[in-house]
C-alpha positions as CSV (number, residue, x, y, z in Angstrom):
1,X,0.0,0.0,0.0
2,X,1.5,3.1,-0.8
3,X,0.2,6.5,-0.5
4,X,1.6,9.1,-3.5
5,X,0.1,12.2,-2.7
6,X,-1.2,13.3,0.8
7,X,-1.4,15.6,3.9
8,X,-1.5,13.5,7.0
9,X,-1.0,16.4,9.2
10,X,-2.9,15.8,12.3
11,X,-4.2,12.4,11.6
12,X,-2.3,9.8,13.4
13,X,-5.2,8.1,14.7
14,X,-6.8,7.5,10.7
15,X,-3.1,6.3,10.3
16,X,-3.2,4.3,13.3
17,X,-6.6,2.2,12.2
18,X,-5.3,2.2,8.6
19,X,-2.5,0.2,9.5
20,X,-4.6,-1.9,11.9
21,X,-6.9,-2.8,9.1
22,X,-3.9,-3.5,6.7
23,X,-2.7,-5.7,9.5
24,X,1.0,-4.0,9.6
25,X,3.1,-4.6,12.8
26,X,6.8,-4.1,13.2
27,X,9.0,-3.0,10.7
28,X,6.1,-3.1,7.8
29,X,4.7,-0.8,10.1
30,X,7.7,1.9,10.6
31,X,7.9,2.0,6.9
32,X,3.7,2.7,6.8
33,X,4.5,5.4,8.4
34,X,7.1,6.6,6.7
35,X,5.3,6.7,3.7
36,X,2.4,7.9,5.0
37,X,3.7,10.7,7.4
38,X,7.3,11.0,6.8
39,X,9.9,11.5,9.3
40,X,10.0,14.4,11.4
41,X,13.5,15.6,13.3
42,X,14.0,18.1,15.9
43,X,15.2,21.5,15.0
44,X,16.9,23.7,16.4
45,X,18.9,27.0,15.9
46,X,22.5,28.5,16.1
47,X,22.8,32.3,15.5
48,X,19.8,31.6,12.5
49,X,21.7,28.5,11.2
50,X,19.6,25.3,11.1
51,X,20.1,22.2,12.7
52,X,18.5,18.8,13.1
53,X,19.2,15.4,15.1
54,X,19.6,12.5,13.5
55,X,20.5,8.7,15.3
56,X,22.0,11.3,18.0
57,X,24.2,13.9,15.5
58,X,23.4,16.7,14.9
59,X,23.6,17.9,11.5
60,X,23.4,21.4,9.2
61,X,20.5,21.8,6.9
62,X,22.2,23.9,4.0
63,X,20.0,24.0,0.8
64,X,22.5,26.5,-0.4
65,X,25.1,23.5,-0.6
66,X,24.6,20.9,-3.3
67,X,26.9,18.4,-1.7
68,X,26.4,16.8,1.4
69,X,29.5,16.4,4.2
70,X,30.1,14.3,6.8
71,X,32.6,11.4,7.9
72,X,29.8,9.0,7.6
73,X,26.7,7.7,5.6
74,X,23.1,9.5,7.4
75,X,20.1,7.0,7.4
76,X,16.9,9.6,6.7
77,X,13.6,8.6,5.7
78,X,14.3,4.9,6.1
79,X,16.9,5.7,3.3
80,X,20.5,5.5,3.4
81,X,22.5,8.4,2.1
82,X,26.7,8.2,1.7
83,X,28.5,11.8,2.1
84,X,32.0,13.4,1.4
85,X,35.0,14.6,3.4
86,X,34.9,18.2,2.1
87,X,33.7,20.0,-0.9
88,X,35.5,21.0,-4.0
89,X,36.9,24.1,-2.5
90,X,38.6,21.9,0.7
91,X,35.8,22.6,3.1
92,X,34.9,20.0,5.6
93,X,32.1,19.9,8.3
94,X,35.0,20.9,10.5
95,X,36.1,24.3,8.9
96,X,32.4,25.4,8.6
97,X,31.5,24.2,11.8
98,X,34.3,27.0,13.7
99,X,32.8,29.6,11.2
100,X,29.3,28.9,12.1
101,X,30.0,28.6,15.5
102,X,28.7,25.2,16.9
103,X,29.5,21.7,16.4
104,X,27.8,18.9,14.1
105,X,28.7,15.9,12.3
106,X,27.7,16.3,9.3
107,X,26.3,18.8,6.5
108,X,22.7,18.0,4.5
109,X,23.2,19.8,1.0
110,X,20.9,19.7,-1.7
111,X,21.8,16.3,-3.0
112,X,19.9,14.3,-0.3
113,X,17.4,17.2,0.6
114,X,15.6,16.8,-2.8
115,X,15.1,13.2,-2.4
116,X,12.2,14.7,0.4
117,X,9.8,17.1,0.3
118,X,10.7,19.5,3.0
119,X,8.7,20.8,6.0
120,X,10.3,23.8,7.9
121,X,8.5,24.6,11.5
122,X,11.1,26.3,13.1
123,X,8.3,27.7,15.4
124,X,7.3,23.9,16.8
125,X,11.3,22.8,16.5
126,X,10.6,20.0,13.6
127,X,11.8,19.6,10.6
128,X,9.6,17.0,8.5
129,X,11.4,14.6,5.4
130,X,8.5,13.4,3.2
131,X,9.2,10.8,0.6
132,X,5.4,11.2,-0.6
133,X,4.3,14.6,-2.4
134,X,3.0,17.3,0.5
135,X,0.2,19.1,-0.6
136,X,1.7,22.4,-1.6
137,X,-0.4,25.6,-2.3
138,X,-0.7,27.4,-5.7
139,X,2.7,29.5,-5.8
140,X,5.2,30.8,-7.8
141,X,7.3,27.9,-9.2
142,X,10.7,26.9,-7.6
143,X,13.6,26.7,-10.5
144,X,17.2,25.0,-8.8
145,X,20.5,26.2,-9.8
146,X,23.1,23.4,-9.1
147,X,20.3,21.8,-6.8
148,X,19.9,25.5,-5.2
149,X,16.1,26.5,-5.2
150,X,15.4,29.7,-7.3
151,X,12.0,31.5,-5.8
152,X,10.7,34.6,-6.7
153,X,9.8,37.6,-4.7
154,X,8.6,41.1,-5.1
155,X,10.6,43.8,-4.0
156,X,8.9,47.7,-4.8
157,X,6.5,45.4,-7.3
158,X,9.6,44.1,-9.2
159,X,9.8,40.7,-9.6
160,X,13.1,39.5,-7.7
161,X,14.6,35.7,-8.1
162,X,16.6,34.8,-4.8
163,X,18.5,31.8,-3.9
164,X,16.7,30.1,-0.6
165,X,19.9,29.0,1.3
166,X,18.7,27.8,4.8
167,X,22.7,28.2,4.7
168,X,22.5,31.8,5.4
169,X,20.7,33.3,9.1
170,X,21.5,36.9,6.8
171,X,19.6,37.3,3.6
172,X,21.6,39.9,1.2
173,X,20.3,41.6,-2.0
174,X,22.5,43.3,-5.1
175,X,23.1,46.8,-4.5
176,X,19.9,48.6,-6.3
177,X,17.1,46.5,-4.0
178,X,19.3,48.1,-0.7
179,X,20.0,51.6,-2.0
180,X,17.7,54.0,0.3
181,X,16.6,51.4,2.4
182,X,16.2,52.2,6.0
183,X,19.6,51.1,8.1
184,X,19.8,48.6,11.0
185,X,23.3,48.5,11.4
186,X,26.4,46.8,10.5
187,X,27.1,42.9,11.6
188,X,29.6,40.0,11.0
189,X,28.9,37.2,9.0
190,X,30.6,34.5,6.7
191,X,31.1,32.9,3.4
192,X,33.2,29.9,2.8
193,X,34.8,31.2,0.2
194,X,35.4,34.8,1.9
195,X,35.5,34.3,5.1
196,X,34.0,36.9,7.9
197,X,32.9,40.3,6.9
198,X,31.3,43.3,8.0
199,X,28.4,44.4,6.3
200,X,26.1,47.1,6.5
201,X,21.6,45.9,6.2
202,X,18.9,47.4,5.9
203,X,15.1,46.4,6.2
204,X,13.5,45.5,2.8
205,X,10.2,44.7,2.4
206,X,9.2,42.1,0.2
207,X,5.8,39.9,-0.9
208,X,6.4,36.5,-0.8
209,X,3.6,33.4,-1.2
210,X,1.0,36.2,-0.7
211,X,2.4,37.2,2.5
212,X,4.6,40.9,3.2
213,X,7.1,40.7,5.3
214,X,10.4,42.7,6.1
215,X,13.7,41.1,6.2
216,X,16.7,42.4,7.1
217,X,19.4,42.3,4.0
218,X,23.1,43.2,3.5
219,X,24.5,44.3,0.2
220,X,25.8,41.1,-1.2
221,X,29.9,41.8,-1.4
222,X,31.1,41.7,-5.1
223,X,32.1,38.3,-5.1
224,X,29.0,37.0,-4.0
225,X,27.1,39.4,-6.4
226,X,29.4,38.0,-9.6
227,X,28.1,34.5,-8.1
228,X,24.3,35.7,-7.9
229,X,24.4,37.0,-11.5
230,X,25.9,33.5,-12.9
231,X,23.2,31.6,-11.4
232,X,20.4,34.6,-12.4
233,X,19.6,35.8,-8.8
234,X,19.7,38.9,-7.4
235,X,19.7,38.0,-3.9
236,X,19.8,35.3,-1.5
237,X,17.2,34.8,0.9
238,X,17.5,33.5,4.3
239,X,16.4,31.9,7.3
240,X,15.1,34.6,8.7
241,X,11.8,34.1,6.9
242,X,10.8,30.8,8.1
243,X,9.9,33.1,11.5
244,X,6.9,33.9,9.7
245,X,5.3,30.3,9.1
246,X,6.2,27.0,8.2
247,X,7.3,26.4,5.1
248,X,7.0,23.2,2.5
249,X,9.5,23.2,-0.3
250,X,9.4,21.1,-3.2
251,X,12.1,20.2,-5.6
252,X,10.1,17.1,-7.5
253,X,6.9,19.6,-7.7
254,X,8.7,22.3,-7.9
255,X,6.8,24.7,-5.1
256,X,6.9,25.8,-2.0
257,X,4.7,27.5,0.5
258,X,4.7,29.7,3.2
């Protein structure tokens, strides 16, 4: 029995009697449930980075990676995943790990996230996998650059493409979407390939999945900028807008929802 297209949320009893009536105990059971509800981690926060618990590691959610690190295979969703030393810059879970702040055993990149349709509820501190399709609103599609999603927003009514990188507590935008806009101050952040940097943000209002909401944005440095315009962005947007719902994202159905 296998269920390709559902919402489950708040049904564990109906799941309960369906597997009754199917006569499912042990292992046939955990995988029911699995395909039925998917598998939900706890989520938690560093400094607006996102982390989740897995088998007892704790590991960085980065859609804004397309590879995956880690010293070991993960096990998520009932599904075995292997992962890499370090990226093709030299990077290991290690090196980001000091610059991010916290400890973890291993990064999620895009490569096994879009195997899953994704659940974000940083509010209740759970992050759902779902092998099945969620049920996903009517929204502007979601392109993927390297495995990166590529969502639109509107900034001033201009349409605006922006990475989603749950990589990034800091969203930044090119230079034109921040000129004028008030200030709130300078802070440190981090790129791999830069290192830390001050910059300068400013609040920006934008409409996103028919919601308006104000995020605080940096001027994107030039080398990130150069990096936005290859991959046909003009920003990157980031975690801080999962504060204003939970989110589903999509890379099989190409959507998400806010």
């Amino acid at each position: 029995m296998r269920v390709e297209h559902v919402d489950m949320t708040g049904t564990q009893p109906l799941v309960h009697a369906l597997a009754k009536r199917e006569r499912l105990t042990g292992e046939e059971f955990e995988t029911f449930l699995r395909e039925v509800e998917g598998v939900k981690y706890p989520l938690r926060q560093h400094d607006g980075h996102l982390l989740i618990e897995v088998d007892g590691r704790a590991y960085l959610v980065d859609t804004g990676s397309p590879w995956s690190l880690g010293s070991q295979p993960v096990r998520l969703g009932g599904r075995e995943f292997p992962m890499q030393p370090s990226d093709l810059t030299g990077h290991t879970c290690e090196s980001i790990a000091e610059m991010v702040g916290t400890p973890f055993d291993g990064l999620l990149g895009t490569d096994i996230l879009a195997n899953f349709d994704l659940e974000f509820s940083v509010r209740d501190g759970v992050l759902r996998l779902s092998g099945p399709l969620l049920e996903i609103e009517d929204g502007p599609a979601v392109e993927s650059v390297q495995g990166v999603p590529l969502v639109s927003v509107e900034i001033a009514g201009e349409r605006v493409p922006m990475l989603f990188d749950t990589g990034a507590p800091l969203s930044y935008l090119s230079e034109d979407y921040v000129r004028g806009m008030p200030s709130l101050g300078e802070v440190e952040d981090f790129h791999p390939f830069l290192g830390r940097f001050a910059v300068t943000t400013h609040a920006v209002e934008v409409s996103a999945w028919g919601r308006q909401m104000r995020i605080r944005a940096g001027r994107a440095p030039i080398m990130i900028a150069a990096a936005l315009g290859v991959a046909g962005a003009q920003g990157i947007l980031g975690t801080e807008i999962l504060q204003h719902g939970v989110l589903r994202l999509s890379w099989r159905q190409k959507r998400a929802a806010l």
